[in-house]
C-alpha positions in Angstrom: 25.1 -89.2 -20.1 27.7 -88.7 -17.4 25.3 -90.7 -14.9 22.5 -93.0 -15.3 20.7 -96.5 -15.2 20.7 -98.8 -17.9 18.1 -101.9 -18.7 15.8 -103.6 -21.0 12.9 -101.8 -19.6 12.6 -99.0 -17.5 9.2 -97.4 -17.3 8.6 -98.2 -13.6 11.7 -97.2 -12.0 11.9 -94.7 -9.5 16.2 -94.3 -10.0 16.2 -90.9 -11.2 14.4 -89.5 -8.6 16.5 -91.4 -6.0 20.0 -90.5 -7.2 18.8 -87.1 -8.0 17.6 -86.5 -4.3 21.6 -86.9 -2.9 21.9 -83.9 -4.8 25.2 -84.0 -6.2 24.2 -84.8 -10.1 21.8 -85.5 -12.5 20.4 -88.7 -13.9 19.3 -90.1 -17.0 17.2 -93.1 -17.4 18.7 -95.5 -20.7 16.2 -98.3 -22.2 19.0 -100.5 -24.5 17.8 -103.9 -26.6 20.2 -106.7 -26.0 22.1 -105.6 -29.3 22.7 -102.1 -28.4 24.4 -103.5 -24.7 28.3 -104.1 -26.0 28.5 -100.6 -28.2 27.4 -98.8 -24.9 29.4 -100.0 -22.7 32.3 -100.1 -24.7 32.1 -96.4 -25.7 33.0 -95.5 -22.5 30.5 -92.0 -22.4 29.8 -92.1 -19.3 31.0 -91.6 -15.6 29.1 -94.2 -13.8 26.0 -96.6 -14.6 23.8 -98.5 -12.3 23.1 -101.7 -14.6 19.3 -103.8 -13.9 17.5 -106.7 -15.3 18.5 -107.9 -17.4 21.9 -107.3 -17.9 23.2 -108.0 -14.6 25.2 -110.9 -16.0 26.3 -110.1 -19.1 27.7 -107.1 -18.8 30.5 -108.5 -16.7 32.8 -109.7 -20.0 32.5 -106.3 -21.0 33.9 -105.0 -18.1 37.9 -104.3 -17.2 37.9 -104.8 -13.7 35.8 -106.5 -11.4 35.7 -106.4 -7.3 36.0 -109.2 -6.2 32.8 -109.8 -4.1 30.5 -109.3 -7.4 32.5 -111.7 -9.6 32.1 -114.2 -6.8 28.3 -113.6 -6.8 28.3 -113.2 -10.8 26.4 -110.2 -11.1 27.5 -106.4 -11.5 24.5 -103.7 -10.7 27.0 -100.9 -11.0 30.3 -99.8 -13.0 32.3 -96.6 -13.1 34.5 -95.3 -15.4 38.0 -94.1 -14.2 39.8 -92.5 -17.1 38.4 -95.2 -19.6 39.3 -97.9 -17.1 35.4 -99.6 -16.2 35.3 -101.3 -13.1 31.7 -103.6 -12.4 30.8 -103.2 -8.6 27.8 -105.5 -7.0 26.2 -102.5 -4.5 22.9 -104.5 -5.1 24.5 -107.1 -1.9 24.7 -104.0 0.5 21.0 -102.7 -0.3 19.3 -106.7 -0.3 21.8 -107.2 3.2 19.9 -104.0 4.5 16.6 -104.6 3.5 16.5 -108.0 5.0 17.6 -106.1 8.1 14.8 -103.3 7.9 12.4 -105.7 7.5 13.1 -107.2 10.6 13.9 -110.9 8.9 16.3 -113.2 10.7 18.4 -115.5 8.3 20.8 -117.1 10.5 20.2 -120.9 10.8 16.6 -120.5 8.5 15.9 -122.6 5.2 15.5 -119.7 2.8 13.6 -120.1 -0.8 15.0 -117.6 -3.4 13.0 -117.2 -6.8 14.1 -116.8 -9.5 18.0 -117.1 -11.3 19.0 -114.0 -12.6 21.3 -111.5 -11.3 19.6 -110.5 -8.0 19.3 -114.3 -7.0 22.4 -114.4 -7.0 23.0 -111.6 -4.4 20.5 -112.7 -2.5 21.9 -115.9 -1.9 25.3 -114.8 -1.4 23.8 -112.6 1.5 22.2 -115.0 2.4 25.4 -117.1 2.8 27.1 -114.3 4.8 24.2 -114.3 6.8 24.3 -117.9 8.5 21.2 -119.4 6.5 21.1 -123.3 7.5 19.9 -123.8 3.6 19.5 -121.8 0.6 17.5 -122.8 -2.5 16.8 -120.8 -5.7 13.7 -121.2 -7.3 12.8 -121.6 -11.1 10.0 -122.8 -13.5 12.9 -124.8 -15.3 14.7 -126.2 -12.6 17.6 -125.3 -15.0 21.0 -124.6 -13.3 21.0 -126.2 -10.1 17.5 -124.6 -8.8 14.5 -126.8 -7.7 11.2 -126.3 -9.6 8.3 -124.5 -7.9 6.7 -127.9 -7.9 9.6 -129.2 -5.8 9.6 -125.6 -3.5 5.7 -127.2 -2.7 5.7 -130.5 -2.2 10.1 -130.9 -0.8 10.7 -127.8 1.0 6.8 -126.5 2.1 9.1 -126.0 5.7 11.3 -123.2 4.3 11.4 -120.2 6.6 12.0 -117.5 4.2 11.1 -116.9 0.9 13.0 -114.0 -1.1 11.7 -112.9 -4.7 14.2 -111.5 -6.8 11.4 -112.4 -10.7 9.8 -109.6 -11.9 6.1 -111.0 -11.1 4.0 -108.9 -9.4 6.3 -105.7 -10.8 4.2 -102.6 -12.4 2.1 -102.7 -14.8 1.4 -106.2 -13.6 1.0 -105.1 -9.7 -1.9 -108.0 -9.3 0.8 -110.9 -10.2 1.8 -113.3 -7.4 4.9 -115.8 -7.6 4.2 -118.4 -5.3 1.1 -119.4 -2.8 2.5 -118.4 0.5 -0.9 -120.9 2.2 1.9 -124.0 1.2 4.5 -122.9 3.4 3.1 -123.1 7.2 6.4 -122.1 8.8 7.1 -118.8 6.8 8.8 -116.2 9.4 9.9 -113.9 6.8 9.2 -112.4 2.9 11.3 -110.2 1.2 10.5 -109.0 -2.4 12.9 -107.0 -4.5 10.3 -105.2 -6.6 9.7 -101.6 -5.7 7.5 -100.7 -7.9 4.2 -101.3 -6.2 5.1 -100.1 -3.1 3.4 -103.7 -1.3 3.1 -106.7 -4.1 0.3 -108.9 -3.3 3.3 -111.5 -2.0 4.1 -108.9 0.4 0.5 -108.0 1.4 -0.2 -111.8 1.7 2.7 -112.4 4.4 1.8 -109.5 6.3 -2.3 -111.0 6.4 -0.7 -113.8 8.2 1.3 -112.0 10.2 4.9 -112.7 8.8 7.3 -109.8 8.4 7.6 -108.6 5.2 9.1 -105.6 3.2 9.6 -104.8 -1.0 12.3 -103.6 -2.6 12.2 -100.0 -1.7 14.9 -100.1 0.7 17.1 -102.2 -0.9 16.8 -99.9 -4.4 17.4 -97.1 -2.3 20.5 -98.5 -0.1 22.4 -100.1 -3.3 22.0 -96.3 -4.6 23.6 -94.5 -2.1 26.2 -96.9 -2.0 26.5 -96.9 -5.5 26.9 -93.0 -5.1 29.9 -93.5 -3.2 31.7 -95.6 -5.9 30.2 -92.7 -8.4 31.8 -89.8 -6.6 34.3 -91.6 -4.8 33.7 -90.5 -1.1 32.3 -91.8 2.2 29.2 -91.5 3.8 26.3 -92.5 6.7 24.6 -95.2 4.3 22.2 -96.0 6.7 21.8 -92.4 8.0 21.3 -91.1 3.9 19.1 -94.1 2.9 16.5 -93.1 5.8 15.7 -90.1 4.6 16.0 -91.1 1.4 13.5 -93.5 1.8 11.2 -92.3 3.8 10.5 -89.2 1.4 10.3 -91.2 -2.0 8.0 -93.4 0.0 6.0 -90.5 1.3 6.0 -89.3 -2.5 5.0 -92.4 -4.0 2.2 -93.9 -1.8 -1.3 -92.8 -3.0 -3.3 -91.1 -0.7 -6.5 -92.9 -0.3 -10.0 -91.4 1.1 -12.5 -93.8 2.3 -15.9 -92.4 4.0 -19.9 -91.9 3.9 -21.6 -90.4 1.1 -21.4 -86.4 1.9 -18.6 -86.8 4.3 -16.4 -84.5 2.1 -13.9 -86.7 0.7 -14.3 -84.8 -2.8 -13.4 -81.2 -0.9 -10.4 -82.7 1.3 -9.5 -84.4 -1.1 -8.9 -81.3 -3.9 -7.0 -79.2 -1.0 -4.5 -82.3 -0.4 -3.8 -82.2 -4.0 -3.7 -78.6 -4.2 -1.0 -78.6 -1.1 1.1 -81.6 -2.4 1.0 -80.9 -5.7 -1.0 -84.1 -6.3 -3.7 -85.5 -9.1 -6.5 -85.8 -7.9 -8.4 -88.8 -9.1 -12.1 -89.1 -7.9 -13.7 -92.7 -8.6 -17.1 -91.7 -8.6 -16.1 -89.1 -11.4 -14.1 -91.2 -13.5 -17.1 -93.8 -13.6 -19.8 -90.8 -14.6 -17.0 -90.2 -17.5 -16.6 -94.0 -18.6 -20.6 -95.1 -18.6 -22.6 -91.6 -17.3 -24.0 -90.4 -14.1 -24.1 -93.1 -11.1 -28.5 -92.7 -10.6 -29.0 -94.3 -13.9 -26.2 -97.0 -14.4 -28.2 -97.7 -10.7 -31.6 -97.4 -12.1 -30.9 -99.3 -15.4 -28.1 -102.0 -14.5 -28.4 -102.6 -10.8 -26.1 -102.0 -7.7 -23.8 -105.6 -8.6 -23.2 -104.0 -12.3 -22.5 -100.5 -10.5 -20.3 -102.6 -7.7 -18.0 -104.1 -10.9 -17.7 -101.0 -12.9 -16.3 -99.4 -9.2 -13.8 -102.1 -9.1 -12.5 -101.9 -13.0 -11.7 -97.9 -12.2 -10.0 -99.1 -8.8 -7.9 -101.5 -10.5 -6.7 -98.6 -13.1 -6.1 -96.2 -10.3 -4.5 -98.4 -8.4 -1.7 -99.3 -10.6 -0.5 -95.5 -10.1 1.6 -93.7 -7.6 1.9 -90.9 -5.8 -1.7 -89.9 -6.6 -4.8 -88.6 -4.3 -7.5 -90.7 -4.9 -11.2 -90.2 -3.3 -13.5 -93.1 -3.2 -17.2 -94.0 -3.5 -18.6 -94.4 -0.8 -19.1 -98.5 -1.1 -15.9 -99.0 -2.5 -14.5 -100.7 0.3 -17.1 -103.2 0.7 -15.5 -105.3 -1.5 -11.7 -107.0 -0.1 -10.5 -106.8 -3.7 -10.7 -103.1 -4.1 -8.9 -102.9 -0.7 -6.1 -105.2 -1.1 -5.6 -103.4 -4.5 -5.6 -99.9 -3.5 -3.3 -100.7 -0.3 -0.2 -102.1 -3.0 0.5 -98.7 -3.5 -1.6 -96.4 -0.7 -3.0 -96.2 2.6 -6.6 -95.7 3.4 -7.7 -92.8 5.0 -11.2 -93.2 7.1 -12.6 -89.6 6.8 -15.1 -90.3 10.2 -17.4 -87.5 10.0 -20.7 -87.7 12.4 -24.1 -89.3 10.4 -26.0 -86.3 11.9 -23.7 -84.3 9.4 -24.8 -85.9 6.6 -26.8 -84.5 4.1 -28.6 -86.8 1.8 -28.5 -85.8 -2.0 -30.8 -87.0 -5.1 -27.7 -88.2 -6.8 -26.4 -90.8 -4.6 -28.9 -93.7 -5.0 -28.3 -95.5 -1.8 -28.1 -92.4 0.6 -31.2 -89.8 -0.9 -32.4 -89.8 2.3 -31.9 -88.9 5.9 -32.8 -92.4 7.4 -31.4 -94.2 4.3 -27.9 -92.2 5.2 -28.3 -92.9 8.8 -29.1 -97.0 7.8 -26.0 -96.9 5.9 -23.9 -95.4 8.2 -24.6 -98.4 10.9 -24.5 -100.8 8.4 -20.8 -99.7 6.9 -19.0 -98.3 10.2 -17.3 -101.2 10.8 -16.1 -102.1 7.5 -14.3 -98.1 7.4 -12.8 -98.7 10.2 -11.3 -102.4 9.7 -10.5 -101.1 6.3 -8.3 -98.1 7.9 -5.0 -97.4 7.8 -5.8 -93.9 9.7 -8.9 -93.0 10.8 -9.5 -89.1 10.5 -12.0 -86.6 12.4 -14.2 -85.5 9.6 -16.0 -82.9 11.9 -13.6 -80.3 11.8 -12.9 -78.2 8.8 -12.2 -79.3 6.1 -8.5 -77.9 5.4 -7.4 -79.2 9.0 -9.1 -82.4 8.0 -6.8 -82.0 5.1 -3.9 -81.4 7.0 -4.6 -84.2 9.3 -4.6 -86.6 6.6 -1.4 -85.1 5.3 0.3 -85.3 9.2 -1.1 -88.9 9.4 -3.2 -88.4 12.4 
C-alpha cells in the first residue's frame, strides 16, 4: 500500500474514510500480529503509515529518523518513507492539543489524571506539560512505571481537575465499558477521551450529566490526520480550517439518526424516506423484535409488558453499537434511561411531536388500540419525549418535510 494505518486491531476505525475525504489518495486499513510488525516496516512498501495501539512504542527502534518532539514523548503515530529513509513523526500531540481546545478544557494550573500508559498517555501528558498543568498523573491497574493505581486516583487525588483517557475501555464493540467512576472526583472541570469510536463513551456522557465539558476522540483522530497528511504529501495547510469540515461531515455520517414518538405518529414512514435520501439502513425496533420472538400483541398477551420492556432493550443495545444508521423506535422505548443513554453514544434523538388528535389507534399496538387509550398515553409519555430530545420535530406536516426537518436539524 502506498498509504495506510497500521495496528493490532482495526475493525472500528473510521481512518480510511478520513484520509480519503482530503482527497489526494487512497487508504488501506493493515491489521499486523506483533510478529509480522519488524518485516513491515522494514520492507519499506509504503509511502507513509499512520501507526495505533499498540505499536506506538515499538515501532520507534525500527525507525531511521525520529523528530525530535516524539522521541521526547516516546511514541511515533506516523512515519514516512523518503527514498527508503523512514522518519517516525508524533502528529497524535497536535490532534490531543486541539481536541482539548475544542472541547473547551482548560489545563493550565489544573491537576490532570491521565489513564492508561501506552503511547497516547504519553502525548497526552506531554501536552499536557506544554500546557501549564499544575500536576500530571497517569493512571494504571498496575501502578507499574511510575503511574498511581486507580485505587490511589480515588482515595489520593479524588481533587484532580481533569481526567484524560487514552485505554481502550469503553471503545467499540464494548461501547457500554466505563474506566473510572467520575461520582469520586467532586472537582472534575473537564473529560477528554481519545476513543472515537462511539461517537460519546459512557465517561463522556457521564461528565456532560454533571455538567463538565467533555469531548471523544473525534477531533483529535481527525486533527493528527490532517496533520499527518502534511508530513505524507509534504505541503502546508489550514489544519484547523481542514479538520472542521472534516469533522463535522464524518460526524454527521457517523451519528445514528434516532426517531422517538407516539404509536402512529409515522416514525416508520419518515423514517424509510431519511434512509432513502441519505443512503442509510434503516433499522426499525419494533420489526427487529417481531423477527427475534414474533409479533408484539402476543409476546404482550403471553409474557407481559416487563418481558416486552427487556426484549426492547436487548435489540437497543445491538442497534446501538452501530453507526451511521436510521433507527425508528417503539413507542415506549424511551421510558427506560438505559435505552436512552445507549442510543445517545452514537445518535441523537429525534422527538417526532405529532398532535394526539392525529393518532389513529391500531389492533396491533397493545397499549394504544384505542382512541382514549392513545390519548391516556400521550399525557402520560409527553414529557419523557421531550426531556429525552435532542430535537424536537413537527410531526403535523408531511411526512417528507418532516423528513427533511429531521435531516436540517430543526
Amino acid at each position: 500500500m502506498d498509504y495506510g494505518l497500521i495496528g493490532e486491531k482495526l475493525p472500528h476505525s473510521f481512518s480510511k474514510e478520513i484520509h480519503e475525504k482530503l482527497g489526494y489518495y487512497q487508504y488501506s486499513i493493515k491489521e499486523l500480529k506483533r510478529e509480522e510488525l519488524t518485516d513491515f516496516i522494514l520492507q519499506k512498501n509504503f509511502k507513509g503509515i499512520n501507526v495505533t495501539i499498540p505499536y506506538k512504542q515499538e515501532v520507534i527502534s525500527l525507525l531511521d529518523e525520529i523528530a525530535p518532539e516524539a522521541r521526547s514523548i516516546g511514541a511515533v503515530n506516523t512515519v514516512v518513507n523518503r527514498d527508503g529513509v523512514l522518519y517516525g513523526y508524533n502528529t497524535d500531540f497536535g490532534g490531543m492539543r486541539a481536541l482539548i481546545e475544542h472541547a473547551g478544557v482548560v489545563i493550565k494550573y489544573k491537576k490532570v489524571l491521565i489513564l492508561g500508559t501506552g503511547g497516547t498517555s504519553l502525548t497526552a501528558t506531554a501536552v499536557c506539560q506544554r500546557l501549564d498543568a499544575k500536576e500530571v498523573l497517569r493512571v494504571s491497574r498496575s501502578g507499574n512505571g511510575g503511574a498511581i493505581t486507580y485505587e490511589q486516583a480515588h482515595t489520593e487525588h479524588s481533587d484532580a481537575d481533569v481526567i484524560i483517557n487514552t485505554t481502550p475501555c469503553g471503545m467499540y464493540p464494548n461501547i457500554f465499558d466505563c474506566p473510572i467512576d467520575l461520582s469520586r472526583f467532586p472537582k472534575l472541570s473537564g473529560v477528554i477521551d481519545a476513543v472515537y469510536n462511539p461517537l460519546q463513551t459512557r465517561l463522556i456522557l457521564s461528565a456532560r450529566e454533571r455538567g463538565i465539558d467533555a469531548e471523544g476522540g473525534l477531533y483529535m483522530l481527525v486533527a493528527q490526520a490532517v496533520l499527518a497528511a502534511q508530513l505524507f504529501l509534504d505541503e502546508e495547510w489550514d489544519v484547523v480550517k481542514l479538520t472542521n469540515r472534516i469533522y463535522n461531515e464524518i460526524y454527521f455520517d457517523k451519528r445514528n439518526i434516532v426517531l422517538s414518538g407516539m404509536p402512529a405518529s409515522g416514525k416508520s414512514t419518515v423514517g424509510k424516506l431519511i434512509a432513502k435520501k441519505l443512503g442509510r439502513e434503516l433499522l426499525d425496533t419494533d420489526r427487529l423484535i417481531v423477527e427475534r420472538e414474533g409479533d408484539i400483541p402476543t409476546i404482550f398477551r403471553e409474557k407481559g409488558e416487563k418481558y416486552f420492556r427487556d426484549l426492547e432493550s436487548s435489540v437497543i443495545r445491538d442497534v446501538a453499537v452501530l453507526s451511521g444508521k436510521v433507527i425508528s423506535l417503539g413507542g415506549g422505548a424511551i421510558l427506560r434511561d438505559e435505552n436512552v443513554m445507549a442510543l445517545r453514544q452514537n445518535g441523537a434523538i429525534y422527538f417526532i411531536d405529532r398532535s394526539p388528535e392525529y393518532l389513529i389507534p391500531t389492533s396491533d399496538r397493545p397499549l394504544a388500540d384505542k382512541k382514549e387509550k392513545m390519548m391516556r398515553l400521550y399525557e402520560k409519555r409527553i414529557d419523557t419525549y421531550l426531556n429525552t430530545a435532542d430535537y424536537v420535530i413537527d410531526g403535523d406536516c408531511d411526512p417528507g418535510d418532516v423528513a427533511d426537518s429531521v435531516i436540517n436539524g430543526e
